[in-house]
N, C-alpha and C positions, 0 to 999 in steps of 0.2 A: 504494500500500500504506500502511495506517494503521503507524502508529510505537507504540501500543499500541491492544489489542484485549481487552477484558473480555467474553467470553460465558459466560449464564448461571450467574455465582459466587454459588454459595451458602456460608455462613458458619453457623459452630455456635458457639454460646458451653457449656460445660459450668459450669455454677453448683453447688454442693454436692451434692445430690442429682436434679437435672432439666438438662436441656437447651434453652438457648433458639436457635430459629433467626433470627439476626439481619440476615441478607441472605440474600434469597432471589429465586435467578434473573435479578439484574443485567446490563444488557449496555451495553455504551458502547465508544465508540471514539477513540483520540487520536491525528488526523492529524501532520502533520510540523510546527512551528512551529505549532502550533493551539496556542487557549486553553482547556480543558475546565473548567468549575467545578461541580462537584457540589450543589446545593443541598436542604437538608430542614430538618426539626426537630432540636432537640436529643436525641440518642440513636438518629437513625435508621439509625445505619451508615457513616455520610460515612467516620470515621476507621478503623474496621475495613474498609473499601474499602481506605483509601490503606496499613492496614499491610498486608494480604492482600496487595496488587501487591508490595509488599517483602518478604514472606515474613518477617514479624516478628509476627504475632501473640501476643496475650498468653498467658500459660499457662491452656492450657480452649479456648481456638481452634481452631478445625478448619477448614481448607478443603474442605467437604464435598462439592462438585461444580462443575464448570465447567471455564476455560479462560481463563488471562490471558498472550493474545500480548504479547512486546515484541519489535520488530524481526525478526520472522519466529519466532520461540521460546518457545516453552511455559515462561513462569519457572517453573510450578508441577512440571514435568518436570527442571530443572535440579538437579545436586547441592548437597550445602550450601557447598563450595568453589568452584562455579562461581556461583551466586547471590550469595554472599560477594561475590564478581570484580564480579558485574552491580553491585549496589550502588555508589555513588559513583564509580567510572570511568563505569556510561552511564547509569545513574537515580539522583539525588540525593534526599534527603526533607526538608523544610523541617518539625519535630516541632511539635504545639499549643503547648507548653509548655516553654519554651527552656529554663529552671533545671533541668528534668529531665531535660535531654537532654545538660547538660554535666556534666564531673567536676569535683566542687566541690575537690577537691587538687589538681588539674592546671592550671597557668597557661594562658589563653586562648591565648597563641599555639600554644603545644605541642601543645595540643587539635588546632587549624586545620593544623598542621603534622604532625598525626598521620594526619588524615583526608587529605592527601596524599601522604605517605609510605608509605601502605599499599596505594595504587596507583600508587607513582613510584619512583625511583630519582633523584629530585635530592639532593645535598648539604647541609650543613649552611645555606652560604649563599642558594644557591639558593631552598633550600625556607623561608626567611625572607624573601625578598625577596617568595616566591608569597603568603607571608600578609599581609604589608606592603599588597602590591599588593590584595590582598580584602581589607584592611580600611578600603582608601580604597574601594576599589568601591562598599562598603555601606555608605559613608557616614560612618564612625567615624573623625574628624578625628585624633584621638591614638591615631593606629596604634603608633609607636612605643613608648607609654608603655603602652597596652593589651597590647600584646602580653605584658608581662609581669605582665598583675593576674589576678587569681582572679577567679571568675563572682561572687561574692558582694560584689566592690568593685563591680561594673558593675550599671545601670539597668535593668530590664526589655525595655527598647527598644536598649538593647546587648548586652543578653545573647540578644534575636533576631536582632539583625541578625549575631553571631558564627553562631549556625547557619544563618543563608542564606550568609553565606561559606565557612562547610565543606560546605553542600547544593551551592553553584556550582564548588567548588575546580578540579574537574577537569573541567569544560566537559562534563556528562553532559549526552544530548539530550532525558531527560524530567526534569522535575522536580517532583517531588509535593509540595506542600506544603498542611498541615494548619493553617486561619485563620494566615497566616504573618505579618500583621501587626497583630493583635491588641494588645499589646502599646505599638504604635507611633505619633506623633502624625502626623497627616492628613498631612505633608510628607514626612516618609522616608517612611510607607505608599504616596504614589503614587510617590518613588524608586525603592523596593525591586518 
């Protein structure tokens, strides 16, 4: 059994007055430990694919037909509190653009600490020690000191490697991520 299953997804974007169909009838499958990489042109759909499987579309998005299995289940059939649940407990997203994807008030670690809190019940310590531990993972030598700066003291290339440590937090078994190393110099990119 594949571990996700995209058939025939089609996608609406609503633009001011018209409607544009921006994926139309897609199908692909992501076995267990497989590597799937989406390839196209600029605007073709790649990242409205990866938000579709996340059920995060922009506002004017529609998922207008299809079927995206994960693990035997219809996300697109789930509630918004069980989808909520799917999210980073079993599918993580790695976003194009990290500075958008963080809160520019909220200190880095609290951020990383937030995206496991909201599916754990560890303790204060605990859940510091889990961000500690991802932020050596992903390579960010001053874990320590990171832990308490804003996204806006950190580099580009640390401020994505922060959302591959909140996409990884909780050991989900898919992980989507959208050019995740963009960003990054040739040595963490084949790290990461």
């Amino acid at each position: 059994m594949n571990l996700l299953e995209v058939n025939n997804l089609t996608v609406d974007v609503k633009l001011d007055t018209f409607t544009v169909e921006v994926i139309k009838g897609i199908d692909f499958a992501v076995g267990e430990n497989e590597v799937v990489g989406l390839v196209g042109k600029s605007g073709c759909g790649k990242t409205i694919t990866a938000l579709s499987i996340m059920r995060l579309l922009p506002p004017g998005g529609r998922i207008r037909g299809g079927r995206i299995i994960f693990q035997g289940t219809d996300l697109l059939k789930l509630s918004t509190a069980d989808m909520r649940e799917a999210r980073g407990r079993r599918i993580g997203m790695v976003f194009q653009e990290p500075f958008t994807s963080l809160n520019p008030i909220m200190r880095v670690g609290e951020q990383i600490r937030e995206a496991i809190n909201a599916h754990s019940r560890l303790d204060s310590r605990a859940s510091k020690k889990k961000v500690l531990e991802l932020l050596d993972r992903v390579k960010i030598a001053a874990g320590p000191k990171v832990f308490y700066d804003y996204p806006h003291q950190l580099s580009g290339g640390q401020r994505q490697r922060i959302v591959v440590a909140m996409a990884i937090a909780l050991n989900p078994k898919l992980i989507i991520c959208d050019e995740p190393t963009t960003a990054l110099d040739v040595t963490i990119q084949s790290e990461i």
